[in-house]
N, C-alpha and C positions, 0 to 999 in steps of 0.2 A: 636218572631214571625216575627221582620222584616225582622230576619236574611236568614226565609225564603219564606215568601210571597210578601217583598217587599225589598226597600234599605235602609240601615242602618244606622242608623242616625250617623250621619258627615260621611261616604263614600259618594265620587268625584259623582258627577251626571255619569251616562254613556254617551257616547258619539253616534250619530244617526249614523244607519248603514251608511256606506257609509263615512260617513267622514273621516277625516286623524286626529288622536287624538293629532297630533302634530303641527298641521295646526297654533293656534291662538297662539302657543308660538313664532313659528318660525315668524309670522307675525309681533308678540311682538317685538321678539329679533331683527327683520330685520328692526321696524321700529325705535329702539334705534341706529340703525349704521348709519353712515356716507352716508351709500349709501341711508337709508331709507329716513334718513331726507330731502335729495335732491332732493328724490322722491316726498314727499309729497310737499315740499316747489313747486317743478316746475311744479306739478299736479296743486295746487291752483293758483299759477301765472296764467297759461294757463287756468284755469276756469275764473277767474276773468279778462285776457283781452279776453275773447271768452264773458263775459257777457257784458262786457263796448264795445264790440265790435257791438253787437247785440242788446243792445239799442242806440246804436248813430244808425246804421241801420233804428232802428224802427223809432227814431227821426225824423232822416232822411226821411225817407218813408212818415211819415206824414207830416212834411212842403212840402214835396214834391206835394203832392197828395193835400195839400191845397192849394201851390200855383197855380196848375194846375186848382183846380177848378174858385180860381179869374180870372185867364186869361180866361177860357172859359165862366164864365160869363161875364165878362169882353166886351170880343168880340162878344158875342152873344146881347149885351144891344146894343152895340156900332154901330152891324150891324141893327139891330133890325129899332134903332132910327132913323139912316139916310136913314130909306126904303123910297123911292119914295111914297108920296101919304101918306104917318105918317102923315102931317102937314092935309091933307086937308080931313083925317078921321076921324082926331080930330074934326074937325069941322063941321062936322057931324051930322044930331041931336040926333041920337043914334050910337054914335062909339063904344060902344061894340056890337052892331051886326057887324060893319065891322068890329072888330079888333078881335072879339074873335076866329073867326078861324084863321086870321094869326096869330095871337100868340101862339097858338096850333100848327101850322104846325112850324113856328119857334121852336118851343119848343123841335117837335120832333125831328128834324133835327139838332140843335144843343147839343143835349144830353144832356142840362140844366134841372133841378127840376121845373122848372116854368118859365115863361115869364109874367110878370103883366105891362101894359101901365096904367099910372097915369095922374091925373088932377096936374097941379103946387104944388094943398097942399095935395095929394097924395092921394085921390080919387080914385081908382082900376077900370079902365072900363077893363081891361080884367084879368083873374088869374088861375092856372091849376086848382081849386077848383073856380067851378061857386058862389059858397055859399059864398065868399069871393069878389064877386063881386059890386062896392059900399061901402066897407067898406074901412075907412084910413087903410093907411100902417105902421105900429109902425116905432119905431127909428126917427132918424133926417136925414134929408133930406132935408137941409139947403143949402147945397153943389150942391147938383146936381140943387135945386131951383135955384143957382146964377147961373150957370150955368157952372159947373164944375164936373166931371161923377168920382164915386168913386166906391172901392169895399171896402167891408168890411165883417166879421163874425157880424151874427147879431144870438142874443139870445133873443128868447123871441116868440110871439104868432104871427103866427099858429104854426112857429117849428123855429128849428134853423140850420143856414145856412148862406152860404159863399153869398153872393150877392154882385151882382154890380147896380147902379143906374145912369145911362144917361139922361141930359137933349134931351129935343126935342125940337129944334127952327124952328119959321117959316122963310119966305123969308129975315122977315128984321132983323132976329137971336134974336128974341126973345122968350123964354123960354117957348114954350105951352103947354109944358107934360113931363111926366118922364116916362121912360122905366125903371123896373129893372126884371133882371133873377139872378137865382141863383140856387144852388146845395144845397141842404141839409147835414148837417155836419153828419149825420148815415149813406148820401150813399158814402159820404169820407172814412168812418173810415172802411165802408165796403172794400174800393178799400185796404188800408192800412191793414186790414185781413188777405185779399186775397193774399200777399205776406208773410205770416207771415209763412207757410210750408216750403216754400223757404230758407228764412232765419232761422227757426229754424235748418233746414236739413245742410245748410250750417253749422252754430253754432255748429251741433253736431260732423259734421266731420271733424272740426276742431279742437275742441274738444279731439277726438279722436285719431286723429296725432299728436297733442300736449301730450297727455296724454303717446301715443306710443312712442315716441321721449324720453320723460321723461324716461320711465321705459329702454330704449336703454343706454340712461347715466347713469341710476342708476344700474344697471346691470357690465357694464365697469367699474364704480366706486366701485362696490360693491369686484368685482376681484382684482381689485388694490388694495384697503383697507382691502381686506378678513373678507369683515363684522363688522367693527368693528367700535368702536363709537366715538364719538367724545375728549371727555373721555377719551376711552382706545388708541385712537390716540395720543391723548397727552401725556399720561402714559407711549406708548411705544418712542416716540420723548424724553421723557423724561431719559428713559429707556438705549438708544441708545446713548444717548450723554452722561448720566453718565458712563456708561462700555466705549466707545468711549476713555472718557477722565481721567475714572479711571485703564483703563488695565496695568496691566506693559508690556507690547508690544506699541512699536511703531509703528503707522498706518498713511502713505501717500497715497493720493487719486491723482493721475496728472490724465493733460486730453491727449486729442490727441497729442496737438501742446507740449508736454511738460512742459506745467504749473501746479504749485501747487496750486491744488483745495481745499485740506484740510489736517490738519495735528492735529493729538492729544496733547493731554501734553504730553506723555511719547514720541513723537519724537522728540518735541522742544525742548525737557530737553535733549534726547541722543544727537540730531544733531545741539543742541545749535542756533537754528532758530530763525531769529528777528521777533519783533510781527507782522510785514506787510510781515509776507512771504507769504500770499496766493497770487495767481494771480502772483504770479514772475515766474521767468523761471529758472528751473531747473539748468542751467549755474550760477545762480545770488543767490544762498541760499548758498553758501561756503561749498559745500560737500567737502567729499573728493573727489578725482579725478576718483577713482574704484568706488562707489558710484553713480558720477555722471554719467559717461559712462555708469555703467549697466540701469541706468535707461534713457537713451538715445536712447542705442540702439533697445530696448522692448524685451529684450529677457527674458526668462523665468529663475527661481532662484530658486533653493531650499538650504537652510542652507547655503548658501555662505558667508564665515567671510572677513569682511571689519572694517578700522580700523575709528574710529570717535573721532579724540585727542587721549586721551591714555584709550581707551576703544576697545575690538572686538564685534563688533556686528555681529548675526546672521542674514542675510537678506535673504529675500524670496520674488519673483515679480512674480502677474501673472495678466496677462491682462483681463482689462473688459470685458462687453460683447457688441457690439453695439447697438445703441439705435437708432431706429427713422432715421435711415440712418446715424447719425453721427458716425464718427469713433472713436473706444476703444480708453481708456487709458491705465492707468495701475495701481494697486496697492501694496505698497511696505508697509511690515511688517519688523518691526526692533526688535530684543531682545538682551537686553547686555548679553554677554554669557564671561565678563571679570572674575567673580566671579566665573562663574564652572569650567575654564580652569583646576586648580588645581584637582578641585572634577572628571574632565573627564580623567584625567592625572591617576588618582588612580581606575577609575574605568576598564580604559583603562588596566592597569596593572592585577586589580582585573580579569578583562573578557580573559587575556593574562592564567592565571594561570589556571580557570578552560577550558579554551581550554587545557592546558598541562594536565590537568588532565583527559581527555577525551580522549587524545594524549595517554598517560600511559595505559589507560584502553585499548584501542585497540593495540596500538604497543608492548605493553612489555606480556609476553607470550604466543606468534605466534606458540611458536616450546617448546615441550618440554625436553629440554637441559637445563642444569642448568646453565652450560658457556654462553648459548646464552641469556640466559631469565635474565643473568645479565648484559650481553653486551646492552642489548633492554634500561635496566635504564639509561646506561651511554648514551644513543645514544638522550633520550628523556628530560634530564634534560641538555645537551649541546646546542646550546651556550645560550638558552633563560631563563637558569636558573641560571648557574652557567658557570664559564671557565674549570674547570676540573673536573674530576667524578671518581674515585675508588670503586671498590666493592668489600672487600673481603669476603669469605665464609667460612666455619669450613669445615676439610679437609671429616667430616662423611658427609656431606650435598654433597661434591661433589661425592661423593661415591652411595649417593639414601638412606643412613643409616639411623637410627633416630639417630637426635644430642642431643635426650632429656637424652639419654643413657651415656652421655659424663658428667661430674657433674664437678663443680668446675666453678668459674672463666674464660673466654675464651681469655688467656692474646696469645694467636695466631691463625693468619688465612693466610688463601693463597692468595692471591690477582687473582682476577678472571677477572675481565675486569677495563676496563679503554678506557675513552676519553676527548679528549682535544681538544680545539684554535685553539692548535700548536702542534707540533711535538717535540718538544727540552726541553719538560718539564720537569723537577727536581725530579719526584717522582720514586719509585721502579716501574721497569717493571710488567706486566704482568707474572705469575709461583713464583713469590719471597713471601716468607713466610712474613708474617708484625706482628710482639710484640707490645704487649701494657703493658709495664713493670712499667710504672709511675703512679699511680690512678690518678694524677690532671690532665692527660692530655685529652684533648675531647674527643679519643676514647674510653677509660680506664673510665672516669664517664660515657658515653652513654651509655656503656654496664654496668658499675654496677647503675644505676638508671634506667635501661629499656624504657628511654626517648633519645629523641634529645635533643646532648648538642649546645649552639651556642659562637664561639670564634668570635668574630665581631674583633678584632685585634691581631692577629695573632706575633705581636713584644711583646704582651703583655701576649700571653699565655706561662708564664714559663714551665708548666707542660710539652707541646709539646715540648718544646725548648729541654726543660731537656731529654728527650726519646732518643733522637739525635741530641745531639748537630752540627754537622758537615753537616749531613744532612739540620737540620733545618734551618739554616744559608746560606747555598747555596739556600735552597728554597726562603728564605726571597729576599737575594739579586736578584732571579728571579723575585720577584713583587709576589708572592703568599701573600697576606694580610687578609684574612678572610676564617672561616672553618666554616660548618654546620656537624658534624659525627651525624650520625642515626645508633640506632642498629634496624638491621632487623629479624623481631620475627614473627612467625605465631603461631596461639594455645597455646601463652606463651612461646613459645621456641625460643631461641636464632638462628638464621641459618647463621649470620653474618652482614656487616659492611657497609653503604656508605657513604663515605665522599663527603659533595661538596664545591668546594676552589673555589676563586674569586683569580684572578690575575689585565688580563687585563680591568675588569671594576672596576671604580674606586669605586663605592659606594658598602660600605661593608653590607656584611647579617646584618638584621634586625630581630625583633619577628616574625612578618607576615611570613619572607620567612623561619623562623625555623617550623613555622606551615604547613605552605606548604611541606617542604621537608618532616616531618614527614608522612604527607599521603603519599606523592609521596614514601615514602620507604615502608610506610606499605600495599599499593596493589603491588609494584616489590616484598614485602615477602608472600604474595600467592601464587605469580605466579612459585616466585621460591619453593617455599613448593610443589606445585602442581608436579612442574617438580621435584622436588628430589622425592616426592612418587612414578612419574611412572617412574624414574631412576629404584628404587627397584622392584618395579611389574615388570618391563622389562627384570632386571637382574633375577629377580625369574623366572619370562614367559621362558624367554632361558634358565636357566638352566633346568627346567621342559624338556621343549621340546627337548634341545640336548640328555638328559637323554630317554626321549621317544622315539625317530626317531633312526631309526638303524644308526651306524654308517660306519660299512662296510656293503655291502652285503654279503650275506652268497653264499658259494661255489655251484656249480651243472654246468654242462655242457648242459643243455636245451636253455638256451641264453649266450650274452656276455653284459653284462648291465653296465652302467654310471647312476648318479644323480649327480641332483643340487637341493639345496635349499637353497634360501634366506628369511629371516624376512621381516617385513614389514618396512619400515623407523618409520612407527607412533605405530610400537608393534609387538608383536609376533603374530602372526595367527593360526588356527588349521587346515592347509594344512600337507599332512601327504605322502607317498609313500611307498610302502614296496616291496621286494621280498621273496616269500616262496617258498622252495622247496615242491614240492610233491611228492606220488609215485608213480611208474613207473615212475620215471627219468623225472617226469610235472615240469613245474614251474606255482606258482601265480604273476601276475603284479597286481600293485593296488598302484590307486593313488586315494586321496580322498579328502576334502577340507569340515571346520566346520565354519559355519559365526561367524563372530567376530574375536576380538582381545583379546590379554591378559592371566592371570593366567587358565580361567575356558577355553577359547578356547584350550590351548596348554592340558590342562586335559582331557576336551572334547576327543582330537584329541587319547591320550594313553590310555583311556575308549575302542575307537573304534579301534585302533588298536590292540591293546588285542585279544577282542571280535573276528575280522577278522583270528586274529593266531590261536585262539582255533575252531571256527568254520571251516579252512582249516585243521586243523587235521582229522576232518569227512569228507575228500573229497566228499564234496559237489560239484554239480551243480553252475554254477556263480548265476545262478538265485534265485535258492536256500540257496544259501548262503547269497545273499540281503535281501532274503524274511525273512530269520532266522533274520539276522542282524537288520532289520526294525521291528520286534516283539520284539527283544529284547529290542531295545531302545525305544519305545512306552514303553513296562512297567516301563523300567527306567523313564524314565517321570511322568508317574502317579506316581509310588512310590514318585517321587519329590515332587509332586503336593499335595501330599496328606500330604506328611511331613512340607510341607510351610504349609499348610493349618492347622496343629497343632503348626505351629509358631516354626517351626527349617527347613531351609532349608538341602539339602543336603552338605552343606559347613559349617555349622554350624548358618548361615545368614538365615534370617527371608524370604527369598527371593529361590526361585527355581530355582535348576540350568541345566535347562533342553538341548536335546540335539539336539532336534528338529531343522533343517536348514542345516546338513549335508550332502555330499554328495559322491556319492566312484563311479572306476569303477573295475572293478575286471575281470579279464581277467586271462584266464589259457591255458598256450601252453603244446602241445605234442610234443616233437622230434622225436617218433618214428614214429605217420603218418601225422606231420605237421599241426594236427589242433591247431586252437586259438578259445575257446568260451570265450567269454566274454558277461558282462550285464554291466549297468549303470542307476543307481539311484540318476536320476538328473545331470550328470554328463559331460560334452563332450564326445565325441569317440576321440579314438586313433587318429594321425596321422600314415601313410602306407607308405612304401618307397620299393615298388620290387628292385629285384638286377639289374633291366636295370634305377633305377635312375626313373621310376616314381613313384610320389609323390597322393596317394588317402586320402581321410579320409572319410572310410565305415559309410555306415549308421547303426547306433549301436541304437536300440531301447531306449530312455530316458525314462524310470519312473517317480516315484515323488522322492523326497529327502526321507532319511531315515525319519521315526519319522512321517511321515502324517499318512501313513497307509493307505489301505482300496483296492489297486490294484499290484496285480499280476507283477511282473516281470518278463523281457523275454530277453531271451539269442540270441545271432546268431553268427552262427560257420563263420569262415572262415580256409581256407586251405595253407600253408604258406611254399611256395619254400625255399631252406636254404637261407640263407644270407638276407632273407627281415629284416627289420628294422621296429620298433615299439615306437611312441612317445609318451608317456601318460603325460599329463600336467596337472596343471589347469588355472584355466579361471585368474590368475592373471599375466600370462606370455603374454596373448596377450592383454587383455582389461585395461583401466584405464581413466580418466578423458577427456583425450586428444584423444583417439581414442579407436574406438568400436571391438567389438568379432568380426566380421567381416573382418574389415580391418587384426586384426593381425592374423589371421588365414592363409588369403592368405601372409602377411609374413613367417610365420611358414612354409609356403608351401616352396617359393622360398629359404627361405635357405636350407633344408632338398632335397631341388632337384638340388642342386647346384654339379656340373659334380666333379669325384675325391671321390673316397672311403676314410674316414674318421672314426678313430676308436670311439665309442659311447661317451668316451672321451670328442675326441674332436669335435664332436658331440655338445655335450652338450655348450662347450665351446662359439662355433660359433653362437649357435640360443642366449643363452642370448647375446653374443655382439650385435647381430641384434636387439632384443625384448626388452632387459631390459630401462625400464624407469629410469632417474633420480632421482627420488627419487619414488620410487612403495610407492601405495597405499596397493598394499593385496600381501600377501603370494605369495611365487614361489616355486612350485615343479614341478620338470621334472624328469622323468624318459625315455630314452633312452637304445632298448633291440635288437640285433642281433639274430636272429634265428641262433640254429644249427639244424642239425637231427642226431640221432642218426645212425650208418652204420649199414648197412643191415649181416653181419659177425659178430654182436655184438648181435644180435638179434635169439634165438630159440622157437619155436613154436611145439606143438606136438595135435594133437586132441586125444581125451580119451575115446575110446568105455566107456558104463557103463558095467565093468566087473572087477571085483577084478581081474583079472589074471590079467591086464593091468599095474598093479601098478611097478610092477618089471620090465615090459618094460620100462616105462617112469624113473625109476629109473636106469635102464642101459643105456637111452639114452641120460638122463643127467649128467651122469658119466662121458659117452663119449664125452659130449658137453664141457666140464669143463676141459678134459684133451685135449682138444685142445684149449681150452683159455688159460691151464696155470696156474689152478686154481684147482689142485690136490687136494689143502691141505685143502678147504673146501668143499669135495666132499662129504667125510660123514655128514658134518652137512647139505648139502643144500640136500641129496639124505633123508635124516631124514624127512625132515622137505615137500618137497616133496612127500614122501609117505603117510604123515600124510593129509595134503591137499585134493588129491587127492583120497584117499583113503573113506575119510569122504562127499567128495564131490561126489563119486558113491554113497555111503550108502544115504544122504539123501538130495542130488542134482537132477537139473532136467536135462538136455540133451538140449543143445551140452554141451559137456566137455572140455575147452581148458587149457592147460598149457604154461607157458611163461615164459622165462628166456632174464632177461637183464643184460649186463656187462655195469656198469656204471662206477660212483664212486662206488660203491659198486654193490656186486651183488641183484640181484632182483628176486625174486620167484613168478612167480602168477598161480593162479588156477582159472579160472571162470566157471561158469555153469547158466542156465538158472532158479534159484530158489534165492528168497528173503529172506530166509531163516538165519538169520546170528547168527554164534557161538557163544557161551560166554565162557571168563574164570574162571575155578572155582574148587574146591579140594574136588577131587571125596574120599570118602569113604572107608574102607577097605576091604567092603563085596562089592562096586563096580566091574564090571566088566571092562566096559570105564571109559573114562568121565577125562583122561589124556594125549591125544595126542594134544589138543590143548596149555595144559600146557606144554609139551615139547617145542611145535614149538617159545612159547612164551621166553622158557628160552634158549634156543637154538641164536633165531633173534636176531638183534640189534633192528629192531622196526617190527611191524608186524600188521595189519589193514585191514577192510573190507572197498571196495567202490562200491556202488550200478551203476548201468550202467540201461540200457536203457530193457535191455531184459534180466537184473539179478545181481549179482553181481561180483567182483574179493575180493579173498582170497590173500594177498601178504604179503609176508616176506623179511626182508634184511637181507642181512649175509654180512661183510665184506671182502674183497675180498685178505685179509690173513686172517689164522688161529690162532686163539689165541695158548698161552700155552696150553698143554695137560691135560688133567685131569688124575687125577693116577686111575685105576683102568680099567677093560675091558670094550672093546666096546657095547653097545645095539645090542641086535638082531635086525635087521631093519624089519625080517622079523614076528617077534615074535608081534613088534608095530605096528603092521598092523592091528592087532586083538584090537587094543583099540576105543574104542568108544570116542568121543567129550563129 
């Protein structure tokens, strides 16, 4: 129940709202400290002289204020007695009716408690209380009877009171009466009261600035001290001079003027100090000299080694801070550091080696070259490791080969780099084959123990000696005295050999640096690993790619074309170019570029090269033929995607190898009326070079790269004077790390307009001297193409009413066209083939009907007509009636093909512009094949 209607027996009382719960501890805790104690000590001081203060005060006050009243009775008796006319109203026969009022006006006027006139034995004829009149006056008054005037504190009846008592003499001064007045001791102590406000008010505010004063020091104190107690002051004093004087660090404390203020054991013991060194001057403690200067001059120190006898100490100086106006000193820390020299000496070495190692990792396979990436080890173990370095390698490694293929023992290698000191060294050059025909000699156990072996004396390794004696012998007498041989292995495999000799430093290899050398070989046989695989990728990448990339152009008279292609320094690329003839005497340009390097890029590149060949057989549109080209390869992709995704890529790798990042432009000229359409997907434009030498590059609509998909391609014709000049490139002839597409673009410009007709050639020649990079980062392909046109004399055209009689016309007028080219002897095939065309093209064409003969390389047949319409080949029947003049035309041609145009298609044939061998038997009716159907 208390748990909930009240509090629970032994839980803390609560504490009253408002309070600070932490109030009475801190109070506690502040009145245990240093500063507390002070506190209260100088709070009670200051109460107890505010109290010893304020009763001497009061003391004070009251003797005061009594002796004030004696004088005024005093004087008021005094005056009193000697009044004119006292003597002779004493005498009187009732003197208190004379005297009672003057004693009363006296009374008042002197501000006395009473005035009483006495008879000699005190008798009262006058007194402020009439009732008192008559009656003796207690006390003794013996004094004033002889006649001598006193005051005195009288206690006792009516009250009590300060009085004084006067005799009264007459003429012949004898003693007739007494006067006495007095004050009453209540209305004293009233007067003494009455300042007692004053002096308390006083008391208090002194008090109070006493008290204020106090907590001002104890507050000050309390900062200095940080609270703490008298106790933990001692504890820490205690504290302080134990670490002080147990540190192993030596601690001097000087002042301004350069005096030693204090010094630990561990200095006196380092700087051998006599026991009265404090208080000396820094001149006069027998430092050493550097020692004494640096602490002279107050300059600042960190780790500075000075010597003290046959010790180095670490010294470190840094100035006080000032105090109270006076000026800093300084404080000097001493550590013998004679004892780590050695351990810094090895660490020093130790921190030397993983810097080399760190060295290794970044400098040694920069480039991958298998000469260079072993020249990088000889370069990074010279001179901080070793004086000379040798690397040889198995001649498969230098090749890109696997050396795992190689079996047996590897008692030879070729020596592949080398660096030295010197130049005049004793070992086989660089190219020179090196044997290891002895087992005991270093290299010869390195490699059959697949460890580093270490020859630390070199007069003593018979085995070496023995290998080559004459050799060895020369080297000796060059000062060669110690060998470290490493075999260099990556994945278990052997790749080859580095040895590291010590000439000119005298101390020979040790364990340590056999352990070192061993890593230091086995990351250079990574790197050389790395670089012999992409030796072999490389050599594969190029062979692929030469094998893919045409080698010549192929023959036609629609341009006069030049190429360049270069690889990349860092790999093969999937930069590609082609030329395709088409018909009607067209050509295709096409230059294309696949991102990446390597095996899958140059694959990539003969995918879409292919691709490009087969698809210009359908004389295609440029446009259309990207659009075909980018469907195609999107589903190639997916297929990939899909086949990664059941965990076999297209390569056989768990990984897809997709084509997506390609990019082509494709561009198709006419000779006969000069046009060039081309498109580009993702690709740059051309560069333009008119026959008057200037230089454009048309705006050629960009797409996306193959493989995205989703937007339409688009073509734009231009119309092209003979002799113009056409540059198709890609973007790795003007762009590279050091300068932007921009920039080499308008180079590309200035050499291509440079004055002087130049055959494509040398063309091609002159723009890479200008362009090519030092060592290219991507692919170069250039293609350079001269326009021709074909002659107007070379050229026949006929239009074709739709009328079967027509067909013999156009057959006699290509008869007659042929025997004035020259071209007799393939009259009947092309007059054949011809009628067949045309013939089928009235049957089921649509109007206009045009015919068209070109003398190329070979002759060219076309038939066009206004209908989409296109034939097939196929082996008509025997109840047929058609359904075999296209089969004719077919065996007849060398090649023969439909291409669709803009308002229908062309039907065209080639025929070679001899006649084969004859065939034995009679001629076809031509007119008989007129009647056959498609």
């Amino acid at each position: 129940m208390a748990g909930r209607f009240g509090r629970s027996r032994g839980s803390p009382p609560r504490q009253p709202t408002g309070q600070s719960p932490g109030l009475a501890s801190r109070f506690a805790q502040g009145a245990h400290s240093v500063a507390g104690q002070v506190f209260v000590l100088q709070a009670v001081i200051v109460l107890l002289l505010i109290a010893a203060a304020a009763l001497a005060l009061l003391l004070q006050a009251r003797y005061d204020s009594e002796r004030d009243a004696r004088n005024r009775s005093l004087a008021a008796a005094a005056s009193f007695a000697q009044a004119p006319g006292l003597p002779a109203a004493l005498a009187a026969p009732d003197p208190t009716a004379v005297l009672q009022p003057l004693a009363e006006a006296a009374r008042k006027a002197s501000g006395v408690d009473f005035v009483a006139v006495m008879t000699p034995d005190g008798v009262r004829y006058t007194d402020s209380r009439p009732e008192l009149i008559g009656e003796r006056a207690s006390g003794d008054l013996s004094r004033a009877t002889g006649g001598e005037g006193f005051t005195e504190v009288f206690r006792g009846a009516p009250s009590d009171a300060v009085r004084a008592v006067v005799p009264v003499r007459n003429a012949e001064g004898q003693v007739i009466g007494l006067v006495s007045t007095g004050i009453e001791v209540g209305n004293v102590s009233e007067t003494v009261e009455g300042q007692l406000p004053l002096l308390l008010g006083a008391a208090a505010g002194a008090l109070l600035l006493g008290t204020g004063g106090a907590a001002l020091v104890s507050r000050r104190l309390r900062r200095q001290t940080r609270g703490l107690g008298a106790a933990e002051m001692a504890r820490m004093n205690e504290h302080h001079e134990a670490v002080l004087h147990a540190v192993r660090e030596g601690v001097l404390i000087i002042s301004a003027d350069h005096r030693l203020l204090l010094a630990n054991d561990e200095a006196r013991r380092l700087l051998d100090l006599p026991a009265d060194a404090e208080q000396r001057h820094v001149s006069e403690l027998g430092l050493d000299p550097g020692t004494a200067a640096l602490l002279l001059s107050g300059r600042i120190a960190t780790d500075e080694v000075h010597l003290a006898g046959d010790r180095l100490l670490a010294v470190n100086v840094r100035p006080t801070k000032p105090y109270r106006g006076h000026p800093s000193g300084s404080v000097m820390t001493l550590r013998d550091s004679t004892e780590l020299a050695a351990l810094s000496g090895r660490a020093e070495v130790a921190r030397e080696r993983l810097q080399m190692l760190y060295e290794a990792g970044v400098r040694i396979g920069t480039t991958l070259d298998v000469a260079r990436t072993a020249e990088e080890l000889t370069e990074v173990a010279v001179p901080r490791f070793a004086d000379f370095v040798t690397v040889e390698l198995l001649e498969p490694v230098l090749r890109g080969e696997d050396p795992a293929l190689a079996s047996g023992v590897h008692t030879q290698m070729r020596r592949t780099a080398m660096s030295g000191v010197r130049s005049d060294q004793p070992l086989q050059p660089v190219g020179d084959m090196i044997r290891f025909e002895v087992p005991t000699a270093p290299m010869a156990a390195a490699l059959d123990a697949g460890r580093a072996v270490l020859a630390a004396d070199l007069h003593a390794a018979m085995g070496w000696r023995a290998q080559d004696e004459s050799g060895t012998r020369e080297a000796l007498d060059y000062g060669l005295h110690s060998l470290i041989s490493v075999p260099l292995q990556a994945r278990g495999v052997v790749l080859g050999m580095a040895n590291f000799w010590r000439a000119d430093t005298p101390e020979a290899f040790d364990e340590e640096d056999l352990s070192f050398a061993e890593e230091l070989g086995a990351r250079a046989a990574v790197s050389i690993d790395n670089a012999r695989r992409y030796t072999r990728e490389h050599a594969t990448a190029v062979t692929l790619q030469q094998s893919l990339l045409p080698r010549v152009l192929p023959e036609q008279n629609a341009v006069e074309a030049a190429f360049r292609y270069l690889p990349a320094k860092a790999g093969v690329g999937g930069d590609w170019f082609d030329v395709i003839p088409l018909a009607g005497a067209r050509v295709a340009l096409i230059v294309g570029d696949v991102v990446g390097h390597g095996v899958h890029a140059a694959a990539t590149m003969g995918r879409l090269r292919t691709a490009v060949h087969n698809f210009s057989t359908l004389d295609m549109a440029p446009d259309e033929l990207l659009g075909h080209l980018d469907e195609l390869i999107d589903r190639i992709d997916q297929n990939e995607s899909s086949a990664a995704g059941s965990g076999y890529g297209g390569d056989g790798s768990a990984e897809p190898a997709g084509i997506t990042g390609a990019t082509c432009l494709y561009a198709v000229y006419d000779p006969v009326s000069g046009r060039c359409t081309m498109a580009s997907a993702g690709h740059p434009g051309p560069a333009l070079v008119w026959p008057d030498g200037r230089v454009e590059f048309p705006e050629v609509p960009v797409g996306l790269p193959l493989g995205v998909g989703g937007m339409p391609f688009e073509a734009v014709e231009l119309r092209l004077p003979e002799a113009s000049r056409l540059a198709l490139f890609t973007d790795g002839l003007l762009e590279d790390r050091d300068r932007d597409f921009d920039t080499g673009l308008a180079m590309l410009g200035e050499v291509l307009g440079r004055p002087g007709r130049r055959t494509p050639d040398e063309e091609c020649a002159d723009v890479l001297a200008a362009l090519l990079f030092p060592s290219p980062s991507d692919d170069i392909a250039l293609l350079i193409a001269d326009t021709r046109r074909l002659e107007a004399d070379r050229i026949a055209e006929w239009e074709v009413p739709p009328d079967p009689a027509a067909v013999s016309r156009v057959r006699g007028a290509s008869a007659a066209k042929l025997a004035e080219w020259g071209l007799g002897e393939v009259a009947f095939t092309a007059e054949l083939i011809l009628s067949e065309l045309v013939t089928n093209a009235i049957r089921y064409g649509n109007t206009p009907i045009r015919v068209r003969m070109l003398r190329d390389r070979s002759l060219i047949c076309e038939v066009s007509d206004a209908s989409s319409t296109s034939p097939h080949l196929r082996y008509a029947a025997t109840t047929d009636e058609g359904g075999r003049g296209l089969f004719l035309v077919a065996q007849y041609a060398d090649r023969w093909g439909t291409r669709y145009t803009e308002r229908g298609k062309v039907i065209w044939a080639e025929l070679p512009l001899t006649a084969a061998a004859e065939s034995s038997g009679p001629e076809p009716d031509l007119d008989a094949l007129e009647g056959l159907a498609w």
